[in-house]
C-alpha angles and dihedrals in degrees: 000000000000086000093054097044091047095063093055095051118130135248103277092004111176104218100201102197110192111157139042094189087130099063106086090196140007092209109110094024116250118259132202155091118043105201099161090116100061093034079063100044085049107041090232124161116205111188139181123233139183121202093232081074085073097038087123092060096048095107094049089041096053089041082053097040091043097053093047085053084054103043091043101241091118127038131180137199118214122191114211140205128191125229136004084272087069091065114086084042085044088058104042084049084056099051088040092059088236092122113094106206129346114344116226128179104212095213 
């Protein structure tokens, strides 16, 4: 999938990555796409983040996040598991794609 998005990318496209769930295991250390050439042809940053760099604007992002659930602009699915004996199939469903939204064990 990342080979065939990267190749659509705009002129001056900004490539927020900010998650690794997908990867089961760092050992060995994943391979894989190397995308530094059209990064290159189009200009493009792509940049990590973590959302502890914006630690100082939590309070205005939850106000913000909470009033367009309100108001309906923004909506969310959760997938939910019962019980701490949900957890090891919970994982595997998330590696496997087969949640639909947040997953979230209810301990």
């Amino acid at each position: 999938m990342h080979d065939a998005v990267v190749r659509q990318i705009n002129v001056g496209a900004l490539i927020a990555i900010c998650g690794t769930a997908s990867y089961a295991s760092w050992d060995p250390w994943n391979e894989g796409p190397r995308p530094e050439r059209h990064l290159l042809v189009k200009r493009a940053i792509m940049q990590g983040f973590l959302t502890t760099d914006f630690a100082p604007r939590y309070e205005e992002a939850i106000a913000a996040l909470a009033g367009w659930i309100r108001s309906g602009e923004l909506r969310y699915r959760e997938d939910v598991q019962d019980g701490i004996e949900a957890a090891p199939a919970s994982i595997a469903m998330l590696y496997a794609g087969e949640n639909r939204g947040k997953l979230v064990i209810k301990l």
